[in-house]
N, C-alpha and C positions, 0 to 999 in steps of 0.2 A: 615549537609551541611558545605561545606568549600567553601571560597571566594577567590579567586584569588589575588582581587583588590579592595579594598575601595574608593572609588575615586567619590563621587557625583555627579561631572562634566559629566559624561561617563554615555552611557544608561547604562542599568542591563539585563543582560543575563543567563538564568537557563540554564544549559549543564547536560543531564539526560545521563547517561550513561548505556548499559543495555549487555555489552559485544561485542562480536564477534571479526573480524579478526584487527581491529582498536586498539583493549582492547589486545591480543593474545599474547604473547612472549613463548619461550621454555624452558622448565624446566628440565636441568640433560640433560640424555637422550631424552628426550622426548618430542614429536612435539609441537607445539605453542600451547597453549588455552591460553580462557580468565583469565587475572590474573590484570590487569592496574586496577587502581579504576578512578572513575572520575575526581576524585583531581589530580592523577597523568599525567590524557590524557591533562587537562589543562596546569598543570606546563612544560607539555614537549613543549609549543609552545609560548615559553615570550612571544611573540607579542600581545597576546589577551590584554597583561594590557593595551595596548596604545588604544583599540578598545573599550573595554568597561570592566562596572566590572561583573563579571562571578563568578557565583556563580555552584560548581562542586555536584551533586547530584546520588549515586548510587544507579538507581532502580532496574535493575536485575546485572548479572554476567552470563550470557549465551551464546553461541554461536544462533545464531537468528533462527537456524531451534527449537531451544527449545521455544521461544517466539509463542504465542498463543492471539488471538484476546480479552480473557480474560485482557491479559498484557496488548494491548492494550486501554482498555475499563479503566482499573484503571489507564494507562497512561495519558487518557486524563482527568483526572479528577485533576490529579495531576499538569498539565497544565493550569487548568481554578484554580488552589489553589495558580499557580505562577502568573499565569498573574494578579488577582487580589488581588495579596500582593505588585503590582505597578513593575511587570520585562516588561520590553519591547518587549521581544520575546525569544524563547524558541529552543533548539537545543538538538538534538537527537542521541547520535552514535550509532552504533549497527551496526552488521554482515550486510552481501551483500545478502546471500541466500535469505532473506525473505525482501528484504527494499522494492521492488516495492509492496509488497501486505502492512506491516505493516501503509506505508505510505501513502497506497490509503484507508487503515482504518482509520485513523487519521484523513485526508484528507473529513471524512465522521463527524466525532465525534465531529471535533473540529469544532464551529463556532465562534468563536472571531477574532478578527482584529489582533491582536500579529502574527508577522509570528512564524510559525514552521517549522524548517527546520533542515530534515533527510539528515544523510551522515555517511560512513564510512569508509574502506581502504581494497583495492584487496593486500595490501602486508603490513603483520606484521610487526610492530618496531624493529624487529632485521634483515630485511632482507636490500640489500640496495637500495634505490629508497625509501622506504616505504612514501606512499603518505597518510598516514591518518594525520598528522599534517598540509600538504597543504587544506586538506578537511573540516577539522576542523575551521581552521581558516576562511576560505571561506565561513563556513557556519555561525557561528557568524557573519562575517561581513554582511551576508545578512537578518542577526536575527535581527540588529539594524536600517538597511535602511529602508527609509521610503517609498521607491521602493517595498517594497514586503507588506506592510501591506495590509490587506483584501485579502491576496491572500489564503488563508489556508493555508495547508498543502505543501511543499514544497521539492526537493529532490535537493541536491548540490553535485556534484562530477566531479572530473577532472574540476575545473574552467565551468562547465555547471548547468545552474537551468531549473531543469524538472517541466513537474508535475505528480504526483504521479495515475491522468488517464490515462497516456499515458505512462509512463516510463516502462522498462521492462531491467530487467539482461542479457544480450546477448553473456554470453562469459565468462568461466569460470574462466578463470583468467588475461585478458587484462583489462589495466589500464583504460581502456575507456568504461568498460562492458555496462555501464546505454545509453541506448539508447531510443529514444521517436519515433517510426517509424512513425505514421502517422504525424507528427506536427513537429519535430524536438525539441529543447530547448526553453524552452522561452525564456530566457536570459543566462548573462556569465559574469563571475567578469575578469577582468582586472587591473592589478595596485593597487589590494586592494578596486575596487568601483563594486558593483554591477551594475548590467544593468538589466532590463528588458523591454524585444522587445512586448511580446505577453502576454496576459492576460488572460482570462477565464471571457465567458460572466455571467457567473452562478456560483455557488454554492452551495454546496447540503448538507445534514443535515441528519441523524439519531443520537435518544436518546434514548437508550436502557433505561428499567425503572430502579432508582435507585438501586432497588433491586431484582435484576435478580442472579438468584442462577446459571445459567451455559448456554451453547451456544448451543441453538440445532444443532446436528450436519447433514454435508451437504457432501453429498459422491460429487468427481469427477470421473468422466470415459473418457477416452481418448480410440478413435476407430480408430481401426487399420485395416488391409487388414484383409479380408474372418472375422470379426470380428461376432459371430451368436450371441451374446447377451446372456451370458447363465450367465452371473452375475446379469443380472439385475433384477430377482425375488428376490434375497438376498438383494434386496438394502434396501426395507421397513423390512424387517424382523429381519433385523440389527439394525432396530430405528432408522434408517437415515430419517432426516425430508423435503428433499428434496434432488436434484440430480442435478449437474451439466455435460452436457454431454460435451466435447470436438469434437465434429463432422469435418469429413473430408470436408476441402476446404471451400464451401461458406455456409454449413451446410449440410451434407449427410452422410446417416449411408446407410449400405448394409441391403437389403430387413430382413432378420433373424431381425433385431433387431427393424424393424417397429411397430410390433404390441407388445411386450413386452413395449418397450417404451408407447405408447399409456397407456396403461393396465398399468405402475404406474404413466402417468399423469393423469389420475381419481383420484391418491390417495393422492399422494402428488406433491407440485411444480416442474417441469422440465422445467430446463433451457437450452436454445442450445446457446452453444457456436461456434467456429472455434478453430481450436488446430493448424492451423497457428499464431496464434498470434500476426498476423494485419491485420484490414480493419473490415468489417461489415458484419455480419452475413447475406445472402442474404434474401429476403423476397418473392418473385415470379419469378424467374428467368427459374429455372429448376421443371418439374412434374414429375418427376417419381417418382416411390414408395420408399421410405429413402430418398427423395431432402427434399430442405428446405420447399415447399410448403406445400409438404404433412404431413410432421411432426409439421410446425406450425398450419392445417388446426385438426392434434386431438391432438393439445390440449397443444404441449410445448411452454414456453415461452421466446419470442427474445431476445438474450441478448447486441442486437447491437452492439460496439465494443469490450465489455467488455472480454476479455480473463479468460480460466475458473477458474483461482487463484481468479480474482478480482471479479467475479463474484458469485464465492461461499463465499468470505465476504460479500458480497452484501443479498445474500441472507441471509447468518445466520443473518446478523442484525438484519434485517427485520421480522423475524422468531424470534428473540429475542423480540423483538417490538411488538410483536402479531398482525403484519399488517394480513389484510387479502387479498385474493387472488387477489383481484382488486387493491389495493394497491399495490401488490409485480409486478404487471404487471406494474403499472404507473412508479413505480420506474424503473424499467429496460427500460421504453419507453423513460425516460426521460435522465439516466444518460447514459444510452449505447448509446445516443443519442445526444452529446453535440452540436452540431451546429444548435439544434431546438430555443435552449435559454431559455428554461423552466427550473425552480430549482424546486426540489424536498427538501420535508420536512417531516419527519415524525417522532414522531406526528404530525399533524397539527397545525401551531400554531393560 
Protein backbone atom coordinates (compact mmCIF):
# COMPACT_ATOMS: atom_id res chain seq x y z
CA UNK A 1 0.00 0.00 0.00
CA UNK A 2 0.99 3.57 -0.69
CA UNK A 3 -0.58 6.69 0.87
CA UNK A 4 -1.05 9.72 -0.96
CA UNK A 5 -1.61 11.82 2.07
CA UNK A 6 -1.10 11.70 5.72
CA UNK A 7 -3.14 14.20 6.93
CA UNK A 8 -5.55 12.91 10.07
CA UNK A 9 -7.73 15.83 9.56
CA UNK A 10 -9.00 14.31 6.05
CA UNK A 11 -11.30 11.13 5.94
CA UNK A 12 -9.31 8.06 4.57
CA UNK A 13 -10.13 6.53 1.27
CA UNK A 14 -8.86 3.08 -0.10
CA UNK A 15 -8.58 3.45 -4.15
CA UNK A 16 -8.39 -0.48 -5.44
CA UNK A 17 -7.22 -0.33 -8.70
CA UNK A 18 -7.73 -3.43 -10.91
CA UNK A 19 -6.83 -2.09 -14.50
CA UNK A 20 -8.65 -1.17 -17.72
CA UNK A 21 -9.02 1.83 -19.99
CA UNK A 22 -8.44 4.32 -16.80
CA UNK A 23 -4.92 2.16 -15.76
CA UNK A 24 -4.11 1.83 -20.08
CA UNK A 25 -1.39 3.82 -21.91
CA UNK A 26 0.68 2.63 -25.28
CA UNK A 27 3.80 0.96 -25.20
CA UNK A 28 6.45 1.34 -28.52
CA UNK A 29 4.24 0.39 -31.17
CA UNK A 30 1.68 -0.89 -29.49
CA UNK A 31 -2.04 -0.03 -28.54
CA UNK A 32 -2.93 1.11 -24.81
CA UNK A 33 -3.23 -1.83 -22.07
CA UNK A 34 -3.18 -1.83 -18.61
CA UNK A 35 0.25 -0.52 -17.21
CA UNK A 36 -0.68 2.54 -14.32
CA UNK A 37 -0.43 1.08 -10.77
CA UNK A 38 -2.62 2.47 -8.27
CA UNK A 39 -0.02 4.80 -6.75
CA UNK A 40 0.32 6.37 -10.03
CA UNK A 41 -3.66 6.77 -11.12
CA UNK A 42 -3.65 8.66 -7.59
CA UNK A 43 -0.47 10.84 -8.01
CA UNK A 44 -1.69 11.92 -11.49
CA UNK A 45 -4.80 13.92 -9.78
CA UNK A 46 -2.91 16.47 -6.75
CA UNK A 47 -6.25 17.32 -5.94
CA UNK A 48 -7.18 14.24 -3.95
CA UNK A 49 -4.70 15.40 -1.17
CA UNK A 50 -6.92 18.28 -0.33
CA UNK A 51 -10.00 15.75 -0.25
CA UNK A 52 -8.93 13.19 1.80
CA UNK A 53 -5.94 10.73 2.61
CA UNK A 54 -5.98 8.04 -0.07
CA UNK A 55 -4.43 5.21 0.48
CA UNK A 56 -3.51 3.58 -3.56
CA UNK A 57 -4.02 -0.49 -3.50
CA UNK A 58 -3.33 -2.88 -6.64
CA UNK A 59 -5.53 -5.62 -6.66
CA UNK A 60 -5.60 -6.88 -10.35
CA UNK A 61 -3.79 -5.30 -13.49
CA UNK A 62 -6.46 -6.44 -16.19
CA UNK A 63 -8.55 -5.13 -18.77
CA UNK A 64 -12.13 -5.88 -16.94
CA UNK A 65 -13.42 -8.38 -19.63
CA UNK A 66 -10.70 -10.54 -17.70
CA UNK A 67 -12.25 -9.61 -14.23
CA UNK A 68 -14.48 -12.53 -13.05
CA UNK A 69 -17.22 -12.48 -10.16
CA UNK A 70 -14.54 -14.67 -8.26
CA UNK A 71 -12.42 -11.06 -8.23
CA UNK A 72 -15.19 -9.88 -7.32
CA UNK A 73 -16.07 -12.16 -4.25
CA UNK A 74 -12.32 -11.61 -2.87
CA UNK A 75 -12.88 -7.87 -3.77
CA UNK A 76 -15.40 -7.52 -1.37
CA UNK A 77 -13.75 -9.03 1.24
CA UNK A 78 -10.88 -6.85 0.91
CA UNK A 79 -13.30 -3.95 1.37
CA UNK A 80 -14.96 -5.24 4.71
CA UNK A 81 -10.72 -5.64 5.77
CA UNK A 82 -10.51 -1.70 4.76
CA UNK A 83 -13.55 -0.43 6.08
CA UNK A 84 -12.76 -2.00 9.43
CA UNK A 85 -9.22 -0.96 9.69
CA UNK A 86 -11.39 2.64 10.14
CA UNK A 87 -11.23 4.13 5.86
CA UNK A 88 -14.40 5.81 5.26
CA UNK A 89 -15.21 4.48 1.98
CA UNK A 90 -13.79 2.76 -0.64
CA UNK A 91 -13.16 3.42 -4.57
CA UNK A 92 -12.80 1.32 -7.39
CA UNK A 93 -11.20 1.79 -10.99
CA UNK A 94 -11.43 -0.50 -13.48
CA UNK A 95 -12.36 -0.94 -17.37
CA UNK A 96 -15.88 0.10 -18.73
CA UNK A 97 -16.71 -3.35 -20.51
CA UNK A 98 -17.73 -5.00 -17.42
CA UNK A 99 -18.45 -2.01 -14.59
CA UNK A 100 -22.28 -2.23 -14.91
CA UNK A 101 -22.25 -6.07 -14.05
CA UNK A 102 -18.94 -5.89 -11.63
CA UNK A 103 -20.83 -3.18 -9.73
CA UNK A 104 -24.17 -4.69 -9.45
CA UNK A 105 -22.12 -7.69 -7.89
CA UNK A 106 -20.62 -5.60 -5.25
CA UNK A 107 -23.73 -3.86 -5.07
CA UNK A 108 -25.01 -7.50 -3.73
CA UNK A 109 -21.76 -8.61 -1.48
CA UNK A 110 -21.18 -5.42 0.09
CA UNK A 111 -23.37 -4.63 3.05
CA UNK A 112 -21.67 -2.00 5.07
CA UNK A 113 -22.46 1.67 5.42
CA UNK A 114 -18.88 2.98 3.71
CA UNK A 115 -19.81 3.91 0.35
CA UNK A 116 -18.20 2.11 -2.68
CA UNK A 117 -17.92 3.78 -5.53
CA UNK A 118 -16.96 2.31 -9.05
CA UNK A 119 -15.67 4.52 -11.96
CA UNK A 120 -13.43 4.48 -14.69
CA UNK A 121 -12.46 6.41 -18.19
CA UNK A 122 -13.81 5.79 -22.06
CA UNK A 123 -10.37 7.42 -23.05
CA UNK A 124 -6.84 6.44 -21.98
CA UNK A 125 -4.19 8.93 -20.29
CA UNK A 126 -2.46 9.49 -23.45
CA UNK A 127 -5.35 10.55 -25.51
CA UNK A 128 -6.68 14.11 -25.23
CA UNK A 129 -9.84 14.77 -23.24
CA UNK A 130 -8.94 11.70 -21.19
CA UNK A 131 -11.55 11.84 -18.45
CA UNK A 132 -10.44 9.29 -15.96
CA UNK A 133 -8.83 11.78 -13.57
CA UNK A 134 -12.19 13.87 -13.68
CA UNK A 135 -13.78 10.34 -12.53
CA UNK A 136 -11.60 9.62 -10.21
CA UNK A 137 -11.62 12.52 -8.40
CA UNK A 138 -15.45 12.46 -8.41
CA UNK A 139 -15.45 9.37 -7.20
CA UNK A 140 -13.46 9.84 -4.05
CA UNK A 141 -15.29 12.92 -3.39
CA UNK A 142 -18.35 10.89 -3.12
CA UNK A 143 -16.39 8.01 -1.08
CA UNK A 144 -16.12 10.61 1.82
CA UNK A 145 -19.68 12.39 1.62
CA UNK A 146 -21.89 11.62 4.09
CA UNK A 147 -24.57 11.84 1.20
CA UNK A 148 -23.74 8.54 -0.01
CA UNK A 149 -23.44 6.40 3.13
CA UNK A 150 -25.82 3.44 3.33
CA UNK A 151 -26.29 3.57 -0.10
CA UNK A 152 -23.93 0.50 -1.33
CA UNK A 153 -22.45 -0.04 -4.14
CA UNK A 154 -22.24 3.06 -6.29
CA UNK A 155 -21.14 3.87 -9.97
CA UNK A 156 -19.63 7.75 -10.85
CA UNK A 157 -18.88 8.75 -14.26
CA UNK A 158 -19.18 12.00 -16.30
CA UNK A 159 -20.14 13.99 -12.99
CA UNK A 160 -23.31 11.28 -12.78
CA UNK A 161 -24.07 8.75 -9.73
CA UNK A 162 -25.94 5.61 -10.90
CA UNK A 163 -26.79 2.71 -9.31
CA UNK A 164 -25.28 -0.17 -10.28
CA UNK A 165 -29.38 -1.79 -10.75
CA UNK A 166 -30.13 0.17 -13.17
CA UNK A 167 -26.90 1.52 -14.85
CA UNK A 168 -25.99 0.03 -18.15
CA UNK A 169 -22.84 0.69 -20.97
CA UNK A 170 -24.62 2.33 -23.81
CA UNK A 171 -22.07 3.24 -26.36
CA UNK A 172 -18.96 2.07 -27.14
CA UNK A 173 -17.01 4.71 -26.86
CA UNK A 174 -19.02 8.30 -25.88
CA UNK A 175 -18.00 9.94 -22.84
CA UNK A 176 -21.43 9.67 -21.46
CA UNK A 177 -21.72 5.74 -22.21
CA UNK A 178 -23.26 4.87 -18.49
CA UNK A 179 -26.80 5.34 -18.73
CA UNK A 180 -29.70 4.37 -16.14
CA UNK A 181 -32.79 4.09 -18.48
CA UNK A 182 -35.55 3.41 -16.29
CA UNK A 183 -34.57 5.94 -13.35
CA UNK A 184 -32.15 8.21 -14.75
CA UNK A 185 -29.14 9.18 -12.11
CA UNK A 186 -29.60 9.58 -8.74
CA UNK A 187 -27.37 12.25 -8.24
CA UNK A 188 -24.48 14.52 -9.73
CA UNK A 189 -21.33 16.16 -8.24
CA UNK A 190 -21.05 19.91 -9.05
CA UNK A 191 -18.25 22.19 -7.96
CA UNK A 192 -16.54 19.30 -6.08
CA UNK A 193 -20.01 18.42 -3.82
CA UNK A 194 -21.75 15.54 -4.34
CA UNK A 195 -25.65 15.46 -4.59
CA UNK A 196 -27.99 13.03 -4.21
CA UNK A 197 -31.65 13.40 -5.43
CA UNK A 198 -32.88 9.60 -5.25
CA UNK A 199 -32.28 6.82 -3.11
CA UNK A 200 -33.05 3.15 -2.97
CA UNK A 201 -35.88 2.04 -0.76
CA UNK A 202 -33.86 -1.35 -0.05
CA UNK A 203 -31.06 -3.32 -0.15
CA UNK A 204 -30.12 -6.55 -0.89
CA UNK A 205 -27.47 -9.02 0.34
CA UNK A 206 -25.78 -12.22 -0.73
CA UNK A 207 -22.86 -14.12 1.16
CA UNK A 208 -21.38 -16.59 -0.60
CA UNK A 209 -19.78 -19.26 2.16
CA UNK A 210 -16.28 -18.43 3.11
CA UNK A 211 -15.21 -21.27 1.45
CA UNK A 212 -16.51 -21.71 -1.68
CA UNK A 213 -13.99 -23.34 -4.05
CA UNK A 214 -15.49 -21.92 -7.59
CA UNK A 215 -18.86 -20.29 -9.23
CA UNK A 216 -21.11 -22.53 -10.66
CA UNK A 217 -21.37 -21.65 -14.05
CA UNK A 218 -24.66 -20.00 -15.81
CA UNK A 219 -24.88 -19.99 -19.62
CA UNK A 220 -26.67 -16.80 -21.32
CA UNK A 221 -28.77 -17.21 -24.73
CA UNK A 222 -29.82 -14.21 -26.50
CA UNK A 223 -32.84 -15.25 -29.24
CA UNK A 224 -32.75 -14.00 -32.35
CA UNK A 225 -35.27 -14.26 -35.70
CA UNK A 226 -36.38 -17.94 -36.84
CA UNK A 227 -34.09 -18.82 -33.65
CA UNK A 228 -35.10 -23.27 -33.39
CA UNK A 229 -33.36 -23.72 -30.15
CA UNK A 230 -30.91 -26.31 -31.11
CA UNK A 231 -28.34 -25.28 -28.41
CA UNK A 232 -30.27 -25.68 -25.77
CA UNK A 233 -29.87 -29.54 -24.97
CA UNK A 234 -26.06 -28.74 -24.68
CA UNK A 235 -26.78 -26.29 -22.09
CA UNK A 236 -26.94 -29.17 -19.06
CA UNK A 237 -24.55 -31.36 -20.72
CA UNK A 238 -21.84 -28.72 -20.60
CA UNK A 239 -22.41 -28.44 -16.72
CA UNK A 240 -24.01 -25.36 -16.84
CA UNK A 241 -25.91 -25.06 -13.65
CA UNK A 242 -28.55 -22.89 -14.91
CA UNK A 243 -29.58 -20.73 -17.95
CA UNK A 244 -30.17 -17.27 -18.58
CA UNK A 245 -32.44 -16.66 -21.52
CA UNK A 246 -32.42 -13.21 -23.18
CA UNK A 247 -36.01 -13.24 -24.86
CA UNK A 248 -37.39 -11.22 -27.52
CA UNK A 249 -39.35 -7.83 -26.42
CA UNK A 250 -41.59 -8.40 -23.26
CA UNK A 251 -40.33 -12.19 -23.01
CA UNK A 252 -40.94 -14.38 -26.23
CA UNK A 253 -39.04 -17.11 -27.78
CA UNK A 254 -40.41 -18.56 -31.43
CA UNK A 255 -42.50 -21.85 -31.02
CA UNK A 256 -39.05 -24.37 -31.69
CA UNK A 257 -37.68 -23.36 -28.61
CA UNK A 258 -40.83 -23.69 -26.29
CA UNK A 259 -40.62 -27.16 -25.34
CA UNK A 260 -36.81 -27.46 -25.21
CA UNK A 261 -36.79 -24.76 -22.82
CA UNK A 262 -39.55 -26.31 -20.69
CA UNK A 263 -37.51 -29.75 -20.82
CA UNK A 264 -34.27 -27.95 -19.13
CA UNK A 265 -36.49 -25.94 -16.69
CA UNK A 266 -37.15 -29.51 -15.04
CA UNK A 267 -33.58 -29.60 -14.70
CA UNK A 268 -32.04 -26.88 -13.68
CA UNK A 269 -33.00 -22.88 -13.16
CA UNK A 270 -34.19 -20.84 -16.17
CA UNK A 271 -34.34 -17.54 -16.11
CA UNK A 272 -36.28 -15.22 -18.71
CA UNK A 273 -34.93 -12.15 -19.35
CA UNK A 274 -35.71 -9.24 -22.24
CA UNK A 275 -32.38 -8.68 -24.47
CA UNK A 276 -34.01 -5.12 -24.87
CA UNK A 277 -32.39 -4.00 -21.95
CA UNK A 278 -35.13 -1.84 -20.32
CA UNK A 279 -38.40 -2.21 -18.58
CA UNK A 280 -39.89 -5.64 -17.12
CA UNK A 281 -40.24 -8.78 -18.26
CA UNK A 282 -44.01 -9.07 -18.91
CA UNK A 283 -46.06 -11.46 -16.76
CA UNK A 284 -49.65 -12.12 -18.68
CA UNK A 285 -49.97 -9.74 -21.38
CA UNK A 286 -49.55 -12.01 -24.45
CA UNK A 287 -50.82 -16.25 -24.85
CA UNK A 288 -49.41 -17.60 -27.50
CA UNK A 289 -47.02 -20.44 -27.54
CA UNK A 290 -43.25 -18.85 -26.80
CA UNK A 291 -45.06 -15.36 -24.86
CA UNK A 292 -44.33 -14.70 -21.65
CA UNK A 293 -47.40 -16.45 -20.19
CA UNK A 294 -46.79 -19.54 -21.45
CA UNK A 295 -43.06 -19.96 -20.76
CA UNK A 296 -43.60 -18.63 -17.28
CA UNK A 297 -46.69 -21.16 -16.86
CA UNK A 298 -43.74 -24.33 -17.38
CA UNK A 299 -41.74 -23.44 -15.39
CA UNK A 300 -38.98 -20.54 -16.10
CA UNK A 301 -38.21 -18.00 -13.83
CA UNK A 302 -39.22 -13.92 -13.85
CA UNK A 303 -36.38 -12.07 -13.93
CA UNK A 304 -38.24 -8.52 -13.68
CA UNK A 305 -36.08 -5.89 -14.78
CA UNK A 306 -32.97 -7.45 -14.41
CA UNK A 307 -31.12 -7.71 -17.92
CA UNK A 308 -29.45 -10.92 -18.69
CA UNK A 309 -25.66 -9.86 -17.59
CA UNK A 310 -27.15 -9.01 -14.18
CA UNK A 311 -29.04 -11.58 -13.89
CA UNK A 312 -26.81 -14.36 -14.50
CA UNK A 313 -24.60 -12.88 -11.44
CA UNK A 314 -27.72 -13.12 -9.68
CA UNK A 315 -28.07 -16.22 -10.33
CA UNK A 316 -24.40 -17.76 -9.92
CA UNK A 317 -24.61 -16.20 -6.37
CA UNK A 318 -27.37 -17.76 -5.40
CA UNK A 319 -26.17 -21.06 -6.94
CA UNK A 320 -22.91 -20.42 -5.05
CA UNK A 321 -24.98 -19.94 -1.73
CA UNK A 322 -26.79 -23.37 -2.27
CA UNK A 323 -30.12 -21.32 -2.12
CA UNK A 324 -32.70 -23.59 -3.16
CA UNK A 325 -35.29 -23.23 -5.79
CA UNK A 326 -37.70 -21.32 -3.72
CA UNK A 327 -35.20 -19.02 -2.69
CA UNK A 328 -33.69 -18.21 -6.26
CA UNK A 329 -37.31 -17.50 -7.21
CA UNK A 330 -37.88 -14.98 -4.00
CA UNK A 331 -34.61 -13.45 -5.01
CA UNK A 332 -35.54 -12.56 -8.60
CA UNK A 333 -39.28 -11.56 -7.31
CA UNK A 334 -37.76 -9.20 -5.07
CA UNK A 335 -34.58 -7.66 -6.65
CA UNK A 336 -35.96 -7.54 -10.34
CA UNK A 337 -38.53 -6.05 -8.59
CA UNK A 338 -37.48 -2.82 -6.92
CA UNK A 339 -40.41 -0.72 -6.34
CA UNK A 340 -42.25 -3.62 -4.27
CA UNK A 341 -39.67 -2.35 -1.21
CA UNK A 342 -38.93 -5.87 0.06
CA UNK A 343 -34.96 -6.61 0.67
CA UNK A 344 -33.63 -9.71 0.05
CA UNK A 345 -31.05 -11.69 2.09
CA UNK A 346 -29.35 -14.56 1.73
CA UNK A 347 -28.63 -16.47 3.95
CA UNK A 348 -31.19 -15.54 6.20
CA UNK A 349 -30.18 -13.70 8.83
Amino acid sequence: MQAAKLDMSLPRVTVFSTGGTIASIPSGDAAAAPALTAAQLVAAVPQLSGVAEVTAVPFRQVPSSELTLTDMIALAREIELAVADGVDGVVITQGTDTLEETSFALDLLWGGEAPVVLTGAMRNPALPGADGPANLLGAVLLATSQVARGLGALVVFNDEVHLPLFVRKTHTANLATFRSSLTGPIGWITENRPSIALRPAVRHAIRPPADLQAIPPVAVLKVALGDDGRLLPAIASLGYRGLIVEAMGGGHVPRAMVEPLADLARRIPVVLTSRTGAGEVLRGTYGFPGSETDLLGRGLIHAGILDGPKARLLLALLLASDAPRETIEAAFATIGAPGTGSAFRWPAP
